[in-house]
Each structure stands twice: as C-alpha cells, then as structure tokens.
N, C-alpha and C positions, 0 to 999 in steps of 0.2 A: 336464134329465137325468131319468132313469128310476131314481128309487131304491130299495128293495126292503130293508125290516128284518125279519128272521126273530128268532123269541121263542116258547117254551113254557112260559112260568113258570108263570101263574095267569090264569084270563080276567078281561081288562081291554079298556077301548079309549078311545077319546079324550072318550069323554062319561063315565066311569067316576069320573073323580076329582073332578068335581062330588055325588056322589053317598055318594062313599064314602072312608074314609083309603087310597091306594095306597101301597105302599112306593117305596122309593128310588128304586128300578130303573124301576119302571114309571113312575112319575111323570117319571122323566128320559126316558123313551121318549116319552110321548107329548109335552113342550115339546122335542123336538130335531125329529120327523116334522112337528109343526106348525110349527116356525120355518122347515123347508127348504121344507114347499109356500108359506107365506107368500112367501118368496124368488123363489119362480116356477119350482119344483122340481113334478114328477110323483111323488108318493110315496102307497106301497103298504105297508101291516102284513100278514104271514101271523103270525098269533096263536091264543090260544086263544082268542076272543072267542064268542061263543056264535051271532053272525049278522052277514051283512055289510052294513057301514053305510058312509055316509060325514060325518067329523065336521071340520069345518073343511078342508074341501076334500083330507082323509089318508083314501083307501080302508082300513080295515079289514075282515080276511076270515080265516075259520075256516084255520086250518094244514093242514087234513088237505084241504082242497079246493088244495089251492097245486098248479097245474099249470103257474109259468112257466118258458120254457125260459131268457130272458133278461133280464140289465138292466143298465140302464150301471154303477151302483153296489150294490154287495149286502152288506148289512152282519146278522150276526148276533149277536143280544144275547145273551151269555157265553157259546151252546153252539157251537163250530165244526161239530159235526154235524150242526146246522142248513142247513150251509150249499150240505148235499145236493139240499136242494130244487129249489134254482134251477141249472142245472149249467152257464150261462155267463153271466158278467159280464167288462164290461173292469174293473172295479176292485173288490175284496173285502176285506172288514176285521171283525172282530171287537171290540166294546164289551164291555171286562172293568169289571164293576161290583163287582167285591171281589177278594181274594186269590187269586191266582194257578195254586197249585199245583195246583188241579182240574184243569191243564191237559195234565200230566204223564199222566194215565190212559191207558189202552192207545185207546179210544176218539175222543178228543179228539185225540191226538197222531198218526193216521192223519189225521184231517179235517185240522190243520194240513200236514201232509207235503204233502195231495191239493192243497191251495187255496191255500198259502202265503198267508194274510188278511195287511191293516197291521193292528197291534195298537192298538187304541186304549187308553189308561189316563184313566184322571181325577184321578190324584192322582202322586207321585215315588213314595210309599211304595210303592205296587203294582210297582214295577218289580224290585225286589229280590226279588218272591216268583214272579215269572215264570220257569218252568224251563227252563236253559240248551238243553236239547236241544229247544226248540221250533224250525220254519222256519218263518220270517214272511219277508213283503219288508220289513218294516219295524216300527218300535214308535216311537207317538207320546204325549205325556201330552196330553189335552183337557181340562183343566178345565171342570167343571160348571157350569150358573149355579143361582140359586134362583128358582122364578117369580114372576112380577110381581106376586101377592097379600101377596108377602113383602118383596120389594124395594121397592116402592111402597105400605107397609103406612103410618098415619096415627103420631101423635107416641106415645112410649110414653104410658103412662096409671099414677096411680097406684090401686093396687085396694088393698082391706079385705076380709082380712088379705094382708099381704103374702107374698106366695108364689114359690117356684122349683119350675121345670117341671122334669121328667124323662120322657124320651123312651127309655132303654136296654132290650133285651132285657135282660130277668129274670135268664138267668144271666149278661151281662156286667159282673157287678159290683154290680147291685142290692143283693144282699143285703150286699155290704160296707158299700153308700151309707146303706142303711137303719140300721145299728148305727150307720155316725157320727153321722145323723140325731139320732136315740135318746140316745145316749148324750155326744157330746159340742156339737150343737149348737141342738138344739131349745131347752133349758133358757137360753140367751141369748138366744133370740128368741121368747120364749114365745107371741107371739102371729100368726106365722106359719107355713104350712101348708107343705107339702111336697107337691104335685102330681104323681103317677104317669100316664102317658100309656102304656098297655099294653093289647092288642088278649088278649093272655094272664092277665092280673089279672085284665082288667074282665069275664073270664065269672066268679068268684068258687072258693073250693076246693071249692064241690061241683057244678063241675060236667060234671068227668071226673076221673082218676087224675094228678096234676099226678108231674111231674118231681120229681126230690128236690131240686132249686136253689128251682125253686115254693113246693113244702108250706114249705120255711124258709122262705119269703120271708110266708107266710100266717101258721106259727108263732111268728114274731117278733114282727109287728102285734099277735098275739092277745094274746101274752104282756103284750105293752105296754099301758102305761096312759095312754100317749100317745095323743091322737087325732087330731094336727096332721098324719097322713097320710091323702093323700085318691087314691082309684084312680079311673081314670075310661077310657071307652072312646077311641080315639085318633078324630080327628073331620075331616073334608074338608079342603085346604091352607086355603083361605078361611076357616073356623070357626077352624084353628090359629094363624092368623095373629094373629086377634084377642087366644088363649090366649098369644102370646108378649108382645104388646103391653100386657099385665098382666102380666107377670113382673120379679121384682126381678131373677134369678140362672136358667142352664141349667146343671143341676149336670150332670154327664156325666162318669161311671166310664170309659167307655174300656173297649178290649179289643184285645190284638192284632194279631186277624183284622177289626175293624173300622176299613177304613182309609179311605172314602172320607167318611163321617160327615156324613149330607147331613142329617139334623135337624139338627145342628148350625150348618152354614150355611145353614138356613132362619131359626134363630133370631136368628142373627148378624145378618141382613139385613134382619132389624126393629128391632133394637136392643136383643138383647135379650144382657149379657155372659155369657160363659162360665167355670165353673171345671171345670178338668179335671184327668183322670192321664195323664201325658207318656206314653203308650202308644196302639197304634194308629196312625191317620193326625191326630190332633187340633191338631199343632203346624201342618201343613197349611192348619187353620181357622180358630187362632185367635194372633193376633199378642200375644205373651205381656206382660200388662203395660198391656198398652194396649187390645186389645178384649176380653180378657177375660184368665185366668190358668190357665197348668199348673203346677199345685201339685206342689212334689218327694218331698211326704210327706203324711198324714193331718194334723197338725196344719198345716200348711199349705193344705189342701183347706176344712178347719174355717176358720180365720181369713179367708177371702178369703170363705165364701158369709155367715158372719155381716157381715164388713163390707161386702158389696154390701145385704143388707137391711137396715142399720143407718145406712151414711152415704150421705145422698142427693148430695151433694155427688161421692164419688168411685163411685155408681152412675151418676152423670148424663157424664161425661167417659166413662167406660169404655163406656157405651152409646151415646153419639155416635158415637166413633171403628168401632164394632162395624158400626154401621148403614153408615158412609162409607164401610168397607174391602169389604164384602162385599156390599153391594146394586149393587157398581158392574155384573157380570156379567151379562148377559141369555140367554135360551137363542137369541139372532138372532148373539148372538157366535161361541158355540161351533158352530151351524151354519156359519158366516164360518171357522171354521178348518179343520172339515170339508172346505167346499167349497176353500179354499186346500191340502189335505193329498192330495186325492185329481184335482188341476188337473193 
C-alpha cells in the first residue's frame, strides 16, 4: 500500500528524535510511519521538515512541495484541512492526538463534511470530547505503544538522592505540585530531589516575559529555602529513558485537556510508578494500586510519593507490575490495527 501522512506542526522528521526531545505527537508519528514501511508498506510524510530525506526507508518532504494526486491510504495528523492536499485516496482517516473539540471550528468541520476521514483516537477519554455534529465514516480508539528504548529499557537502578521525575507543562498543575513539594512533602524525605523536565523552565526567568502560571512557578523556588528542586532541559527518548530508570516516583498533576498522557506511559514502561490526580486521561495509564496510584485528594497524592521513595519493598512490586502492563505494546501493533481498520 501507498500511504501518505499529512502534519504541520513543527519541523521534525524521522532522524529528529535522535537528536532532540520531540513531543507526543511527533514522536508517535514517526514509530507508526516507520513500523508500517517496516511491514512492507510505501510510506510518504508531507511535513514541515526543512528537506527531503529518506530515514528508515519513510520518504519525508517539505508540505508545501506536496503535489500528490493520490494514495491508497491518506491519513492526517490532527488537522482535517490537511487533507486538501492529496485530493484522492481509497481510504482517509484523521489521527487525533488530544481533545477533541478543535474539531467543531468552521474550518475543520467543512474538511470533515468534504472527506468523511475514520477518526482515529488513542485513548476512550477522547471520544466524549469529539463533537456530535462531525461526519466521519467511522471512529476507532488505537491505542498507542511507547518505543523500544523505553519498553526494553534495562532493570530500574537505584540513584543518590533519590528522586521523582516531573514531566508536566508548567501550567498544568505545576504550580500546585511545587507547594505540595514545599510544604508538605519534601521535609519527610529530606534528602531527596524533585526533578522538573521542562523545555519552558529550563530556558530560566530571564529569559523572555514568562506567563503568569511561569513567573509563580519561579517565585515560589525563589521564595523557598528549599533546594531539593532541580530544572532541567527535556532530553532525547534514549537519554529519558535512562532518566526514568533512576526514578523512585512520576509525580504527574494531570489536567483535563491532557488526555492521551504519553510521558506517562513512557515512564510506566520502564518501570518507573506513577502518582497522579484522577483527571485527564491518567486512569487510561495507570492501573490504580498496582502500577502506580490516583490519589483522591492532596493528602493522598502526599502519602503514596513519600511511601514510593521511602519503602523499597512496596516501590519494587509497584514497579514491576508498571514495567509488565505497559511495555507490552509495540508501535508494529498499532500499525497491525491500522492495517486491520482500513482492510
């Protein structure tokens, strides 16, 4: 098959995430492009890339040069208006990687009218935010895998000091995380760190006009006499992997609009447990109890990440179970359902 993924996000391409941290979205682009040519698929990226390569046998090429008339399969990552480019395919479909309701716009909702795409999801929670008045031929949930540097990551390790990772945008709930931090959990584990993973921290506050979620999130540090919080710039999947494999706890605030939570099951699939707030897509990721916990309240949030750094005993069962549930998915599966979805 002839398959053809349309994407405007941000220029990337399949040699990108060796190089550099990609977000969610793109890093799921490029393990699903390279799992279907793996397969013995013909596949084509129109992106923003900056130049056309080919990287594991997946053409990548600049979006604005896209002159194909067709292709068997024509899949556009989040933007239906995308899907202008190519103007026939026998099979068309849409990969939503977050909340839904962008889909409603006056814009989006002609592209759907014109192409009737199968709607892709990767999680249940997305389905409730999907707006009724879309035409689709159809809506399917594909769950995501996490890649292989994470799934086939080596045995946890234990580091000095012992530390839990953080991976959220800044305003989803950071600034709550940091006050629990601060004030009711740092002082029982006095000699472990709190790790920030933020591409927005780690330029520092001066060095643009930060948001007003930011500036608190900088004047609270300052204020504090604590210094068990460490910022750090976010680092290639390979470098992260390592970063998780030293982790006691993935503390993770949660938000909402954050439903597909793919840190999250990056970390999980190293072995690394999670405590969260039952918000978002998180119960999605984490089998409550057992690979990691959604805490119903603040003091509940408090007692599970001091007892994952504290009893090695009930870090090590919760970590096990984290690594067996979540490492099982590969991105050769989710192409297999693909290829089963659009047969």
């Amino acid at each position: 098959m002839l398959i053809t993924f349309l994407d405007d996000s941000v220029p990337f391409d399949g040699n990108s995430g060796v190089e550099r941290a990609l977000g969610g979205s793109e890093k799921g682009l490029v393990a699903l492009v390279t799992a279907l040519c793996r397969r013995g698929h013909t596949v084509r990226v129109f992106n923003r890339c900056t130049s056309a390569s080919v990287v594991d046998g997946v053409s990548w090429q600049p979006i604005e040069t896209c002159e194909a008339a067709y292709s068997d399969w024509l899949i556009a990552n989040r933007k239906p208006t995308l899907l202008s480019h190519v103007p026939n395919a026998d099979r068309v479909g849409l990969w939503v990687t977050g909340h839904g309701g962008y889909l409603e716009s006056p814009g989006p909702l002609k592209a759907m009218k014109s192409r009737k795409p199968t709607l892709f999801l990767q999680v249940l929670a997305q389905s409730v935010t999907v707006p009724h008045s879309l035409q689709v031929s159809a809506a399917e949930v594909v769950p995501p895998a996490t890649l292989d540097c994470y799934r086939n990551a080596g045995a946890m390790v234990t580091a000095s000091p012992k530390r839990a990772v953080v991976t959220t945008h800044p305003k989803n709930g950071l600034n709550w995380l940091l006050g629990l931090w601060y004030k009711k959990i740092s002082m029982h584990v006095p000699d472990a760190e709190l790790h920030i993973y933020s591409a927005l921290l780690s330029r520092g506050p001066e060095f643009d006009v930060p948001s007003e979620d930011v500036a608190a999130i900088f004047r609270l540090m300052a204020e504090s006499n604590n210094s068990t919080v460490k910022i750090f710039e976010p680092v290639p999947d390979i470098q992260m992997a390592e970063v998780y494999r030293r982790a006691r706890a993935h503390v993770y605030p949660g938000n909402d609009r954050d439903l597909v939570c793919g840190t999250l099951a990056d970390s999980q699939a190293v072995g690394v447990p999670a405590v969260a707030r039952g918000v978002g897509g998180v119960r999605e990721r984490i089998l409550n109890g057992r690979s990691g916990f959604v805490a119903s309240d603040d003091g509940a949030f408090r007692d599970r990440v001091i007892e994952l750094i504290k009893d090695d005993e009930v870090f090590g069962e919760v970590s096990k179970v984290a690594k067996s549930q979540q490492a099982k998915r590969s991105w050769d599966n989710v192409a297999s359902d693909l290829e089963r979805i659009f047969s």
